[in-house]
Every structure is written in structure tokens, then in C-alpha cells.
N, C-alpha and C positions, 0 to 999 in steps of 0.2 A: 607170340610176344606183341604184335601190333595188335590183336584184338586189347590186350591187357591195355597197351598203352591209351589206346582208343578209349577206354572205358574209365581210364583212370582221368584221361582229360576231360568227358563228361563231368564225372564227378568233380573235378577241380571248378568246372564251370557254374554247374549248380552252386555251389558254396561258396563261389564268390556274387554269385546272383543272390541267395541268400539274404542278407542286409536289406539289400534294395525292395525286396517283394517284403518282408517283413515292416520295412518303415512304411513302403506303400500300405500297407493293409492297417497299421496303426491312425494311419492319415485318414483313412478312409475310415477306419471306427471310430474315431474322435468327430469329423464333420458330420457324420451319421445322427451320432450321439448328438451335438449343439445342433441339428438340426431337428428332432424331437421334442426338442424342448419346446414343453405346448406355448411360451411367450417370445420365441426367435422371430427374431428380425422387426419386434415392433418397440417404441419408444413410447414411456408412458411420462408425463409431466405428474410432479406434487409439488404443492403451495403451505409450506407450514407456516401459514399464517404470518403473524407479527412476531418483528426482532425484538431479542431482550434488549437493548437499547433503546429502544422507542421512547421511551420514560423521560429519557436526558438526552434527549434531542428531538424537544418539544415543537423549535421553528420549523425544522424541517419537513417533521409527520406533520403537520398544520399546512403544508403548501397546498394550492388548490389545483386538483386535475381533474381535466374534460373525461369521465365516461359515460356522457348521453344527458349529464345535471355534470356541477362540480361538486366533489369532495374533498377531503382531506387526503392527502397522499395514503396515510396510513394513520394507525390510533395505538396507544398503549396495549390493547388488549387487557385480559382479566388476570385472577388469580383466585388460587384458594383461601379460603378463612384465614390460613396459615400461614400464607404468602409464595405459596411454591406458583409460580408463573405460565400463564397457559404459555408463553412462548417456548417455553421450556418443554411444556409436556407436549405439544406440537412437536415441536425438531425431534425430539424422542422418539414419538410415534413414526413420523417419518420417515426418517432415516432404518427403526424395524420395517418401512412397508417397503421400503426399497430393496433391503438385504431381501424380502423375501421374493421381490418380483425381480430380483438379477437372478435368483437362484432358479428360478421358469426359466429364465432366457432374454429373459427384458434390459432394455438400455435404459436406465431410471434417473429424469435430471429433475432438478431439484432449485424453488425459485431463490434459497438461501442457501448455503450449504456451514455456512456457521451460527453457532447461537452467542452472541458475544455482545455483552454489556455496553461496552464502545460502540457498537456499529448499530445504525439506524435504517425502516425498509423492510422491503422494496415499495415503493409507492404501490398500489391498487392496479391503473393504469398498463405499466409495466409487469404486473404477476397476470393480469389478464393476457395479456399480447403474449406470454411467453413459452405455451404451448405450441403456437404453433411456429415461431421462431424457431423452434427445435425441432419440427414436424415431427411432434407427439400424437399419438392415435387417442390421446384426451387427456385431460385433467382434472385431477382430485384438489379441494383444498381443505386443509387440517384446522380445524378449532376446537377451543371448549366455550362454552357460553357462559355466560355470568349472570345468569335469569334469580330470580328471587328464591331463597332457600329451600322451600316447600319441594318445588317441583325437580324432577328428575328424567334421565333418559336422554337420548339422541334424535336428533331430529337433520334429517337431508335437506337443503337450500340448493332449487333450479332455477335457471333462468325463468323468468316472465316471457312473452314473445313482444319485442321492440325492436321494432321496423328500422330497419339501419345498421343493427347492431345486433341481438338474438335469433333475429327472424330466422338465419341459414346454421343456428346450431339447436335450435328449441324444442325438435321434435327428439333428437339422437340426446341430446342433453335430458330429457325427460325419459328417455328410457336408460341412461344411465341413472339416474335417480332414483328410477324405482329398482333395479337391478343390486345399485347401492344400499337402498334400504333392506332388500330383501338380505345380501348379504350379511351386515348387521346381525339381522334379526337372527339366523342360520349360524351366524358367529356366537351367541349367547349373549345378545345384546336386546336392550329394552327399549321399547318409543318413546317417544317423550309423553310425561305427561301432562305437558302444558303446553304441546304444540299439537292440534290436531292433526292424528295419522301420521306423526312424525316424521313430517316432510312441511317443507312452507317453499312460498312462489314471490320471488322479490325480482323487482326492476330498479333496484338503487344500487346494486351494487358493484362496481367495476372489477370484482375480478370474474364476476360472472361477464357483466354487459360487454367488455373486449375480448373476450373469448371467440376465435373462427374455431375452435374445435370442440367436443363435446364436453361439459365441463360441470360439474359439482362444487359447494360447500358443504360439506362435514361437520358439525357440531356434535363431537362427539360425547359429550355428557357436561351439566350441569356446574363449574367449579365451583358455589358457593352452596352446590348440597352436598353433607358431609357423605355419602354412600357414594356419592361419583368422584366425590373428592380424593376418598380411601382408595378407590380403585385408581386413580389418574395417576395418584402419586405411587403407586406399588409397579415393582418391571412388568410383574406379569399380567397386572390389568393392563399396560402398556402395550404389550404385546398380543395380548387377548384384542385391543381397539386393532392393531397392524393385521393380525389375521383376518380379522373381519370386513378391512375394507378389500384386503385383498381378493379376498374370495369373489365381495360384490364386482370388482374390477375384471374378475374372469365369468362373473355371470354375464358381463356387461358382452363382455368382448368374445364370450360360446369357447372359451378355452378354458 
């Protein structure tokens, strides 16, 4: 009888242990798991571009800020023949490129996170500085271009190297560029054909020239040629552009 009883307390013991080993081992699969994920634990910054409101609130986009020249805070941006608004198709795309880099593992902040006819911004200045604000591992910024109808494609925008300001991200910013480009191209996407090699080197631009981390512009197709046009405005060219930088973003970064 006291062995029975002996055995039966075992058994009691296990089974109230039970629980405990089994939530432990769930804890342990789930951190496992989030920890696999090929983008855990890094923070990526995107820049979509100009707000829809930029249009009617003309003084403000007009104010002049210091990045290395002064410009204008910010500008209206483009649109299609038709009037569908690259600010528009930016946040679009962005907000896909983000869904898909939380779904890796990634912390994805964002230099607007509304598209909203009222609201004006972010000055140039300030989307510069705002990677690393956030100690982002780099920054994408989203546009379309409004180049003359003929021409078509995408084309990558890196820093120049300027002493003060590019100098300490120009090298890593050039190899995200070309990592960008190549992604693109990997995604089903075409070069430009009125930017040689579908990539260009500018030193005017403050969301590039404030940038301490490593940082791109995106122009990702044409709005006033009607074949980029069709595509910008469709979800699934949308998402077809999202994929595409994504992928550059992990060529970038070997994940």
C-alpha cells in the first residue's frame, strides 16, 4: 500500500508540473521562432516621399532649410496624366514594404505615417535626420518621377560624397544602391531609360545629404508615361514595386 501510495504521489506531481514544462516549452518555441526570423532585431527607416497636402500649404513647403545649400522644406510632388498622386502611390507602396519587412522580423518606422490632404511635410531636413533618430540600420526613400512621357523605368538616387555631411555614409550608401538596383531589376523591374544605368549621383538633396546612416532615393517609375502609370496605379504593380525593394533591402543587408 505505501508503494501504491508513493507512486500515486509521483504521479500527482508530474501533472501538476505538467502546465509549467509545457508553457515553458511554448515560450521557448515562440522566442525560437522570432528569433529566426532572418530581419529580428533590426530597424529599417522608409521616406514616402511628399504629403498629399503639400499642394495647399504652399508657405510652409516654401520654407528654406540648411542641408549643405538651402531648399525648400518640401515640394508638391508629381502625378499621373490622370491625376492619381505620387504621394499617394508612395504611402501605398510603403506601407506594402513595411507589412512585408515586419513579416521577416523587422521594426519598420515610417517618416509619415498618414496620407492626408490637410497635413503638410515633413521638410527634407528632418526625413534626412530621421533614420538614425530611430537607430535605423538604413533608409529607403519612395518616389515616382515626373520625367517627360517618352521615357520609362526606375532609376536609384545616392548620395555624392560631401565632406561634412556624405563623407561617413557614401561608401555603405553606394553599396546599398547598387544592391537596391539590383533588387529591382530581380523583382521584374526595368531601368530607366532616360537615366543612364538606372541609377544617378546628386549632392542637392537633403534627404540624402542628412543622412548618418546608409540611405537611398527610389524613383520607382515614370508617372507621366502611361506603362508606369498603369502599373502605379494597379495594387498589384504596387506591390510588385514593395517586393522589389524589399528584396534589394535584404540583398543589402546578406539576409
Amino acid at each position: 500500500m505505501k508503494l501504491l501510495r508513493s507512486a500515486a504521489l509521483v504521479v500527482a506531481l508530474v501533472a501538476l508540473a505538467a502546465p509549467s514544462v509545457q508553457s515553458q516549452a511554448r515560450a521557448t518555441s515562440s522566442t525560437v521562432g522570432s528569433q529566426s526570423l532572418p530581419l529580428s532585431g533590426l530597424t529599417i527607416a522608409i521616406d514616402p516621399g511628399h504629403q498629399l497636402g503639400n499642394s495647399t500649404h504652399t508657405r510652409q513647403i516654401a520654407r528654406l532649410v540648411w542641408v549643405g545649400s538651402y531648399k525648400a522644406c518640401n515640394t508638391t510632388g508629381t502625378s499621373t496624366n490622370s491625376g492619381y498622386p505620387e504621394a499617394t502611390f508612395t504611402f501605398d507602396v510603403a506601407r506594402r514594404v513595411k507589412n512585408d519587412l515586419e513579416r521577416l522580423g523587422a521594426r519598420v518606422v515610417m517618416t509619415r505615417t498618414t496620407n492626408s490632404s490637410s497635413a503638410w511635410g515633413p521638410c527634407v531636413d528632418y526625413r534626412g535626420r530621421f533614420g538614425k533618430s530611430q537607430h535605423a540600420a538604413l533608409k529607403v526613400s519612395i518616389h515616382g518621377d515626373g520625367a517627360p512621357a517618352s521615357g520609362r523605368g526606375f532609376h536609384v538616387i545616392r548620395p555624392a560624397y560631401f565632406r561634412g555631411y556624405t563623407d561617413d555614409i557614401y561608401k555603405s550608401s553606394s553599396a546599398l544602391a547598387t544592391a537596391m538596383k539590383t533588387g529591382l531589376i530581380r523583382g521584374g523591374l526595368k531601368p530607366s531609360t532616360y537615366i543612364t544605368g538606372g541609377m544617378s549621383v546628386r549632392k542637392d538633396l537633403g534627404t540624402l545629404n542628412m543622412s548618418d546612416i546608409p540611405t537611398v532615393m527610389t524613383e520607382l517609375g515614370n508617372m507621366r508615361n502611361a506603362s508606369d502609370a498603369s502599373m502605379m496605379k494597379s495594387r498589384s504593380g504596387r506591390q510588385k514595386y514593395a517586393a522589389a525593394i524589399e528584396r534589394g533591402i535584404r540583398l543589402y543587408l546578406g539576409r
